[in-house]
VOPAGU-2260 file (C-alpha; in pm, 1 decimal, decimal comma):
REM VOPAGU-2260
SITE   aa  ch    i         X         Y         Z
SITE  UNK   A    0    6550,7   -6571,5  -27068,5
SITE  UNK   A    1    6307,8   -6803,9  -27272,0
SITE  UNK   A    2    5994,8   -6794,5  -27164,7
SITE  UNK   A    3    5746,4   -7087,6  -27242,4
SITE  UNK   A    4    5363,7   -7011,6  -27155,2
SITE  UNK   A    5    5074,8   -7209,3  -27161,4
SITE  UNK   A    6    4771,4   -7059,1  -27230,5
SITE  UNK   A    7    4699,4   -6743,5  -27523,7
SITE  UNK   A    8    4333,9   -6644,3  -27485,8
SITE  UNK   A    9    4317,1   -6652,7  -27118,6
SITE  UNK   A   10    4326,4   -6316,1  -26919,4
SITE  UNK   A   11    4638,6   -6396,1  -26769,7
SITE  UNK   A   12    4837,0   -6524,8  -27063,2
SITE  UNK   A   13    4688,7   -6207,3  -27288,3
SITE  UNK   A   14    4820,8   -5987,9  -27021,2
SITE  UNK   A   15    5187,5   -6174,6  -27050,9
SITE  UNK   A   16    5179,8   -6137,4  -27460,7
SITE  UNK   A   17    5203,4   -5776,3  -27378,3
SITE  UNK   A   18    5453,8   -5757,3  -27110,9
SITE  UNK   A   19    5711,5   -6013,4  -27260,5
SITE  UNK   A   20    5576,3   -6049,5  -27617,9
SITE  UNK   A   21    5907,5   -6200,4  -27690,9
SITE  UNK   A   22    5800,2   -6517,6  -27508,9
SITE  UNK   A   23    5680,2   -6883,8  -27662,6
SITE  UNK   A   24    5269,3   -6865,8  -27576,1
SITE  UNK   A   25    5108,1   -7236,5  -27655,8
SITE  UNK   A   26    4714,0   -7229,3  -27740,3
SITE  UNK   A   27    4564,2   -7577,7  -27731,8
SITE  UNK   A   28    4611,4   -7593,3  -28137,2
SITE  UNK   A   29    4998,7   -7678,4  -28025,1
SITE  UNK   A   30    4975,0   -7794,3  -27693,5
SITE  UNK   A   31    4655,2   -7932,2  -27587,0
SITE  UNK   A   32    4605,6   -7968,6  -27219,3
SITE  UNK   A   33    4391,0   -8286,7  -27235,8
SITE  UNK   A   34    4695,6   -8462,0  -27368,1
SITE  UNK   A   35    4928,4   -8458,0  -27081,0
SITE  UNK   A   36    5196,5   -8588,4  -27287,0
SITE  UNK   A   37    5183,8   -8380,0  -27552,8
SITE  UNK   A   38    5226,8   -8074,3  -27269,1
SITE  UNK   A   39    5581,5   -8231,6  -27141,2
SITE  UNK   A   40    5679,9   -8263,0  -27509,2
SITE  UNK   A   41    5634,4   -7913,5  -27534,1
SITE  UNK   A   42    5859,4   -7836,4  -27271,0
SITE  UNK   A   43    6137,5   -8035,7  -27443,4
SITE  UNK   A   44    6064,9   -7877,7  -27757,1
SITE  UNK   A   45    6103,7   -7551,6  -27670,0
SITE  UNK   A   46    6355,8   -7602,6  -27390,5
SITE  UNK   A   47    6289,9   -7278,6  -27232,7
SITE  UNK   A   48    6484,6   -7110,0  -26881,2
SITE  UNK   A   49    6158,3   -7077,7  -26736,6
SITE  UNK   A   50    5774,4   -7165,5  -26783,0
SITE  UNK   A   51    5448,6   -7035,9  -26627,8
SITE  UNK   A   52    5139,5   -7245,7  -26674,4
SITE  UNK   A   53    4829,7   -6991,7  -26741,7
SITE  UNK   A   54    4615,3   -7224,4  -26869,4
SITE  UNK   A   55    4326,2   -7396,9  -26684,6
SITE  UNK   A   56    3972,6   -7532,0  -26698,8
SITE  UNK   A   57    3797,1   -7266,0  -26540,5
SITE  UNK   A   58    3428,6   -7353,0  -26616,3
SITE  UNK   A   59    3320,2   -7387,6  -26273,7
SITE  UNK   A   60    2957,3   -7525,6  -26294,9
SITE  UNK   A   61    3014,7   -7711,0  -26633,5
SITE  UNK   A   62    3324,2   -7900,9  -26437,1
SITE  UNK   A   63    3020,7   -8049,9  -26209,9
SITE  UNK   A   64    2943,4   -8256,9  -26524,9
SITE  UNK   A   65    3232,7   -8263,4  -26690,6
SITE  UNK   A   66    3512,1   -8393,4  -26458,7
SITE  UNK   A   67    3725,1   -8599,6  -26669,1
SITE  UNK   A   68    3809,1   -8300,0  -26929,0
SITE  UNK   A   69    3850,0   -8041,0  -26550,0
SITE  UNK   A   70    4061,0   -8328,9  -26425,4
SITE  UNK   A   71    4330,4   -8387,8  -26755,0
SITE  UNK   A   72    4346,7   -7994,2  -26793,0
SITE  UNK   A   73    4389,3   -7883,3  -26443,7
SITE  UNK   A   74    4543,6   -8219,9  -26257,4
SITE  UNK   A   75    4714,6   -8423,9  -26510,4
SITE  UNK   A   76    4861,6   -8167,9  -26764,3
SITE  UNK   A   77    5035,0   -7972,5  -26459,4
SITE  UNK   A   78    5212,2   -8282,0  -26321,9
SITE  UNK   A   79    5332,2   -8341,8  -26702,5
SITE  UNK   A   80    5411,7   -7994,3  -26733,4
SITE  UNK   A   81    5613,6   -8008,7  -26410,2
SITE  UNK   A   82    5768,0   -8335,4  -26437,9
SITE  UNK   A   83    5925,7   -8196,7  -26777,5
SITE  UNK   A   84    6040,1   -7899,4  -26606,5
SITE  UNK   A   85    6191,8   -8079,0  -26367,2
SITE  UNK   A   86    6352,9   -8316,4  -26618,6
SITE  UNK   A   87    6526,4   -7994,9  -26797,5
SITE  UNK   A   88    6586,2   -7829,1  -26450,5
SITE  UNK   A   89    6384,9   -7494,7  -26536,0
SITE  UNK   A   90    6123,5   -7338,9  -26275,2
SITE  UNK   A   91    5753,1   -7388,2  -26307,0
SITE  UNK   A   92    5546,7   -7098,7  -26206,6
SITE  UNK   A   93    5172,0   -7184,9  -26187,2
SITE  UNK   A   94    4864,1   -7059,9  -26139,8
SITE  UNK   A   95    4612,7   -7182,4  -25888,5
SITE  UNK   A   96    4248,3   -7040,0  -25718,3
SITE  UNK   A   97    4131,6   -6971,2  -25402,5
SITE  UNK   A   98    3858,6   -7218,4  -25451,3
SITE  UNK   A   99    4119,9   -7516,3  -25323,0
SITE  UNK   A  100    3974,2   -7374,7  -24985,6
SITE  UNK   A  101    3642,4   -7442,0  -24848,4
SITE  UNK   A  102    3533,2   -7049,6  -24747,8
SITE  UNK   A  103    3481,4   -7120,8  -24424,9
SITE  UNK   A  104    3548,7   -6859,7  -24104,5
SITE  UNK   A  105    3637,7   -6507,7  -24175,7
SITE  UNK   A  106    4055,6   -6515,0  -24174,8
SITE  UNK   A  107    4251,5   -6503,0  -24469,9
SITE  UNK   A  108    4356,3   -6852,8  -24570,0
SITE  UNK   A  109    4762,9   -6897,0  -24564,7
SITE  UNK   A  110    4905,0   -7054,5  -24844,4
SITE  UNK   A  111    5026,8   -7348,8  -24596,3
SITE  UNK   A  112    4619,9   -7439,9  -24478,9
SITE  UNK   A  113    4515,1   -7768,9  -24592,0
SITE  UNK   A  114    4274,7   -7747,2  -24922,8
SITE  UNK   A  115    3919,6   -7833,8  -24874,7
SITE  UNK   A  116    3788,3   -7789,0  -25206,5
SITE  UNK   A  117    3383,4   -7778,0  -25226,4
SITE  UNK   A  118    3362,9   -7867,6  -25636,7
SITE  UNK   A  119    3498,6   -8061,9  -25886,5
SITE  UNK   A  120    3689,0   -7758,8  -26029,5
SITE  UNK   A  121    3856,8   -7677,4  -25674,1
SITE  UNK   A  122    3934,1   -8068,2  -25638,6
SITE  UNK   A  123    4115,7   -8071,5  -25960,8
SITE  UNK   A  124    4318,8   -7822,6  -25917,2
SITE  UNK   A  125    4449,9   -7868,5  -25613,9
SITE  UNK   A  126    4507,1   -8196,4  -25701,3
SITE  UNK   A  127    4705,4   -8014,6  -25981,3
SITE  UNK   A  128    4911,1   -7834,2  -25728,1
SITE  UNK   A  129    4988,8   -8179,1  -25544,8
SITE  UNK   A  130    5126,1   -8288,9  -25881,5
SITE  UNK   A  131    5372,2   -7999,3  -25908,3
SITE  UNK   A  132    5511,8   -8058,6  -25567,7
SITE  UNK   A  133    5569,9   -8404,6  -25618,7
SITE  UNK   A  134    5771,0   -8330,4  -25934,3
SITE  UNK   A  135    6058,3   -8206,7  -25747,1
SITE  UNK   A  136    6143,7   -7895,8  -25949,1
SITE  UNK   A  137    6177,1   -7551,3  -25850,7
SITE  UNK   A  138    5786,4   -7398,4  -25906,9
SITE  UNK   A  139    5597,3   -7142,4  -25725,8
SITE  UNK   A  140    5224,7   -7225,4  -25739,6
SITE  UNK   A  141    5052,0   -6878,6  -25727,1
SITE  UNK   A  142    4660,8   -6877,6  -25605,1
SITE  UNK   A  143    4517,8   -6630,0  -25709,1
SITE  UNK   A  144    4092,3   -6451,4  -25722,1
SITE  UNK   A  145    3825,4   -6317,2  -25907,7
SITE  UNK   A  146    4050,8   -6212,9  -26202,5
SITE  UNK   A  147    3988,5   -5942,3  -26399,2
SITE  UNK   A  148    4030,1   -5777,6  -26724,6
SITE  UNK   A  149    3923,6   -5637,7  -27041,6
SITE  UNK   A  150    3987,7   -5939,7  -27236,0
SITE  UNK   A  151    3752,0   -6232,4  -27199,4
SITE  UNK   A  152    3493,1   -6273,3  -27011,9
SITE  UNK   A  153    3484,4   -6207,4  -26608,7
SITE  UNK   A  154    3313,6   -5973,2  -26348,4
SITE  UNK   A  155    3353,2   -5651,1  -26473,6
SITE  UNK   A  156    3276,2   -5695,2  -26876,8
SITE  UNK   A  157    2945,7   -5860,3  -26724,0
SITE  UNK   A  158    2855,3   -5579,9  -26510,5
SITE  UNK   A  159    2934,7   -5359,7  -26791,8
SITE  UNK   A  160    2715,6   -5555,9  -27051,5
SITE  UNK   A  161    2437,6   -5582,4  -26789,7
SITE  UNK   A  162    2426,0   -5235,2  -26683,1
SITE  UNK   A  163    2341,7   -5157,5  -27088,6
SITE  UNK   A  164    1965,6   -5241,4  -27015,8
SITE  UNK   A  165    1927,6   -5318,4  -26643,7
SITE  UNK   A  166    1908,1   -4983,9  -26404,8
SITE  UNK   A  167    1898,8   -5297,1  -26092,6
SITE  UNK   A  168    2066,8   -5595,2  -26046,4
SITE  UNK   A  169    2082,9   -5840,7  -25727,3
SITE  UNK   A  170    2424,7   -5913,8  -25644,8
SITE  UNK   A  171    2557,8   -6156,8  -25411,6
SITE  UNK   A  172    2677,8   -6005,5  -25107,8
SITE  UNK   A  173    2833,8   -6291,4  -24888,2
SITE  UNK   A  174    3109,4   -6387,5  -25040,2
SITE  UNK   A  175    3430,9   -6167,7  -25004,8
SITE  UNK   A  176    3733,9   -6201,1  -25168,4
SITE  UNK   A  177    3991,9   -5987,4  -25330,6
SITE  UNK   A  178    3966,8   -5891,3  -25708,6
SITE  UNK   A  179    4288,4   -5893,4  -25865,3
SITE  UNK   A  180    4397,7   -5746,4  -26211,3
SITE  UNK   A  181    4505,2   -6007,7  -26487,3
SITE  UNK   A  182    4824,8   -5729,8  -26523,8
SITE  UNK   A  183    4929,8   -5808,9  -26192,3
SITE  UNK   A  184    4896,1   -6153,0  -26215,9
SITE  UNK   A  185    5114,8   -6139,0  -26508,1
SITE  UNK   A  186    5378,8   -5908,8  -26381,2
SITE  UNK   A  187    5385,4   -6082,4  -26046,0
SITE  UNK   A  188    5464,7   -6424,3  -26301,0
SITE  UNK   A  189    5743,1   -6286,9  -26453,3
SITE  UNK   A  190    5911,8   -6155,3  -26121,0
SITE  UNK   A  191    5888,7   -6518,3  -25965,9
SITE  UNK   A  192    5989,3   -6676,5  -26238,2
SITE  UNK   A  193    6304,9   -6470,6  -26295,9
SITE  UNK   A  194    6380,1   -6507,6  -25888,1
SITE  UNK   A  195    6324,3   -6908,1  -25916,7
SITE  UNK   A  196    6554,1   -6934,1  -26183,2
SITE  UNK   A  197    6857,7   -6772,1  -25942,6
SITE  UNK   A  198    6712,1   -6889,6  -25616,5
SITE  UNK   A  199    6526,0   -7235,4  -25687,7
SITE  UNK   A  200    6516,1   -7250,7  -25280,9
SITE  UNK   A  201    6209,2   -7003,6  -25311,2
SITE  UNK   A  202    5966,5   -7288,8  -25415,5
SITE  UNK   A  203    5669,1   -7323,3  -25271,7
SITE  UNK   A  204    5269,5   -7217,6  -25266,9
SITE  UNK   A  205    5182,0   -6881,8  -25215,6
SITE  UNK   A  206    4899,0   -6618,9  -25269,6
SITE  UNK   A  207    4837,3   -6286,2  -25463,7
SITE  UNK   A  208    4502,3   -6135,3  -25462,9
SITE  UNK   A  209    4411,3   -5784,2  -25511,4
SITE  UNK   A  210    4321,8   -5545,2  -25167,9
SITE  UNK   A  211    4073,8   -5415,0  -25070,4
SITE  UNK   A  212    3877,0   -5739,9  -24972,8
SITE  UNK   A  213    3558,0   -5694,0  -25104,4
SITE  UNK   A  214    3220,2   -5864,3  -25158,5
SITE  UNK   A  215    3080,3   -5908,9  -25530,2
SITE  UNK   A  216    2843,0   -5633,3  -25426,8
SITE  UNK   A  217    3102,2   -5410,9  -25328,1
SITE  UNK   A  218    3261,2   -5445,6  -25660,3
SITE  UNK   A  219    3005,6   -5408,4  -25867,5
SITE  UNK   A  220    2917,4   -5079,2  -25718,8
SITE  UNK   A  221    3284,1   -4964,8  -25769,0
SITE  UNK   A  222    3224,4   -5083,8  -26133,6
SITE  UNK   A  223    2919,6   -4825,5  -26209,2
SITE  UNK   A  224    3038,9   -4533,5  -26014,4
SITE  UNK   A  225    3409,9   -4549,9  -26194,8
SITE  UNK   A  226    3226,0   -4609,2  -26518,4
SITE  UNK   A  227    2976,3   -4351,6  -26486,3
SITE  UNK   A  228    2670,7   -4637,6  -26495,6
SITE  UNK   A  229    2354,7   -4572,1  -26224,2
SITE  UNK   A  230    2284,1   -4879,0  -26147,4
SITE  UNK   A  231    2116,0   -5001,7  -25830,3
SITE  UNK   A  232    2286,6   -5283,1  -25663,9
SITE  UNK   A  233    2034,5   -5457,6  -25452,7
SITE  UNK   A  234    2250,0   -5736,4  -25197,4
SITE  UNK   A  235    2130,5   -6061,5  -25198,3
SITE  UNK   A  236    2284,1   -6395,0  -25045,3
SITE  UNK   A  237    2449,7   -6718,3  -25189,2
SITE  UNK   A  238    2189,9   -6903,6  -25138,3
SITE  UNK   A  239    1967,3   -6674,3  -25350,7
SITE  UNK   A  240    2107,8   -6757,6  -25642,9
SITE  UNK   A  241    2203,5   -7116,1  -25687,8
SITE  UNK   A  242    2494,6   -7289,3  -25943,0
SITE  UNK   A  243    2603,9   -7647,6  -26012,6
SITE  UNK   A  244    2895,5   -7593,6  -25835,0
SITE  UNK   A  245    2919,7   -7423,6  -25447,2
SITE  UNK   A  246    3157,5   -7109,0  -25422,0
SITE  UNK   A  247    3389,3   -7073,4  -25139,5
SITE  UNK   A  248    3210,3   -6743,1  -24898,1
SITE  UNK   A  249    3523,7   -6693,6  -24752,0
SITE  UNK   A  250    3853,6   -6602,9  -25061,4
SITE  UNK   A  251    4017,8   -6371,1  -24837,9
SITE  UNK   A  252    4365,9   -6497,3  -24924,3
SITE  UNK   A  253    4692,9   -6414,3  -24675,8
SITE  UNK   A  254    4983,3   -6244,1  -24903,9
SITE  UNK   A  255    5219,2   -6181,5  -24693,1
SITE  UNK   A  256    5470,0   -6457,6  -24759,5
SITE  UNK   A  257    5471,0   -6370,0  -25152,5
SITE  UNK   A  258    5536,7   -6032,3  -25038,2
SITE  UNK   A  259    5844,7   -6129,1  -24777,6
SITE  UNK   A  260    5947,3   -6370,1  -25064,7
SITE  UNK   A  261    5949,2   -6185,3  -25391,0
SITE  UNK   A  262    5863,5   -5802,8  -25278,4
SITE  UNK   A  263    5534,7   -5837,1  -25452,0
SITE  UNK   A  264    5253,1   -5614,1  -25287,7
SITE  UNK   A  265    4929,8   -5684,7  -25304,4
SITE  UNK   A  266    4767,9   -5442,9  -25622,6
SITE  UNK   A  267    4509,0   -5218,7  -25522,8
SITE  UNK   A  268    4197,6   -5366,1  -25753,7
SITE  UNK   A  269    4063,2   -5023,6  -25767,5
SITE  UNK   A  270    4365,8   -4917,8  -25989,0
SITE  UNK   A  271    4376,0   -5185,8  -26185,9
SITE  UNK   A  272    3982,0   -5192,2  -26248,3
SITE  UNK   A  273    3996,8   -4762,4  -26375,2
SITE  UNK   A  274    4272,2   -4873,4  -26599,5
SITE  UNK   A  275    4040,7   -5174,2  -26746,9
SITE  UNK   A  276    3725,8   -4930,6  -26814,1
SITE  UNK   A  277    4001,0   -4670,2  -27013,9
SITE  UNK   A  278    4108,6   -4979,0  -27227,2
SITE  UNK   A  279    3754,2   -5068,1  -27295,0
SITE  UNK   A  280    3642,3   -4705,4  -27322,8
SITE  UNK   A  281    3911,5   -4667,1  -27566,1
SITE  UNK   A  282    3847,5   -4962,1  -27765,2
SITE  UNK   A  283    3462,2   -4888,8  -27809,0
């Protein structure tokens, strides 16, 4: 199988260099997702068997002022990207975020629920999802949450840094979600995209987060006590510490029909976070 990716710096698409290394990975140097057209070329270019999309604009806050450049990379690119797959009949997996959803209530959102996005960066990419539908090909859009790895930059590498010269830090403690390995994500790509490509009938939106469900406070104190930091987390709410853009309190996301589908369990995060802090403890 030829794979195509999108995306090479990304936690995700680093994670897929090492499990299929064989595959075609496309940074923005040659396929640059603010030129839609220039995406779809790739596709015929390459002309791959299958292609997952890890690339996104996933600056949150700076999306609040910079919509147009959220709105090409996560909207318009993925309809391109789609369309072309379409065109050459291959399967489309892509990647998606539990902030389409609002946060509100306490349940775990089903991949069917309507998207109520609060931001500009949930807006565009669901409207980036809607664009992948309407292309008609065989795709599996995969929402996923707080991803995490020991490339780039995310939860854990902050906690890490901040726990260097802090012995306290006041972390928010109403928002719960699942945390959810970048390896995962990437192995759980490759299984879906192999499955689509002998049963396109599997298309359709679905969700793979990490378990336990946990709140940001939670996680951070998993962080110091596997990594041997004493820190003191002190809880604090949302509204405590304000951003440009609103975060969902609610990410609890409902897995069950990726699991009936593709046989894909949801990773234990507390796994896949020990084997994070070896990679970094063996790369200091």
């Amino acid at each position: 199988m030829t794979l195509l990716v999108f995306g090479r710096t990304g936690q995700v698409a680093q994670a897929l260099m090492r499990l299929a290394p064989e595959a075609v990975f496309l940074g923005r140097e040659a396929a640059d997702l603010t030129d839609p057209g220039a995406c779809a070329a790739a596709v015929h270019r390459v002309g791959p068997s299958a292609v997952i999309n890890a690339a996104a604009y996933t600056a949150v806050d700076k999306a609040e002022t910079d919509a147009a450049v959220a709105e090409a990379v996560n909207t318009l690119a993925p309809g391109a990207i789609a369309a072309a797959c379409a065109q050459i009949d291959v399967p489309l997996v892509h990647l998606s975020t539990d902030y389409v959803f609002d946060g509100a209530g306490t349940s775990a959102f089903a991949p069917t629920q309507r998207p109520a996005p609060l931001g500009v960066y949930g807006r565009t990419k669901a409207e980036g999802e809607a664009r992948v539908r309407a292309a008609g090909g065989a795709h599996a859009i995969l929402r996923t949450s707080w991803v995490f790895s020991a490339d780039g930059s995310n939860f854990v590498k902050t906690m890490l840094r901040l726990s260097e010269s802090r012995d306290r830090l006041a972390i928010v403690a109403d928002q719960v979600g699942g945390p959810t390995p970048a390896a995962a994500i990437a192995e759980a790509c490759l299984v879906i995209a192999a499955r689509l490509r002998a049963s396109p009938a599997l298309s359709g939106t679905y969700h793979f987060a990490g378990t336990p469900d946990a709140t940001w406070a939670e996680f951070a104190r998993t962080i110091f006590a596997l990594s041997g930091r004493k820190v003191e987390v002190a809880e604090i709410a949302t509204a405590d510490y304000p951003t440009a853009a609103r975060r969902p309190l609610n990410s609890r996301l409902d897995c069950a029909s990726t699991t009936a589908a593709f046989g894909l369990e949801r990773p234990d995060w507390r796994a896949g976070l020990q084997d994070v802090l070896n990679t970094l403890e063996a790369s200091a």
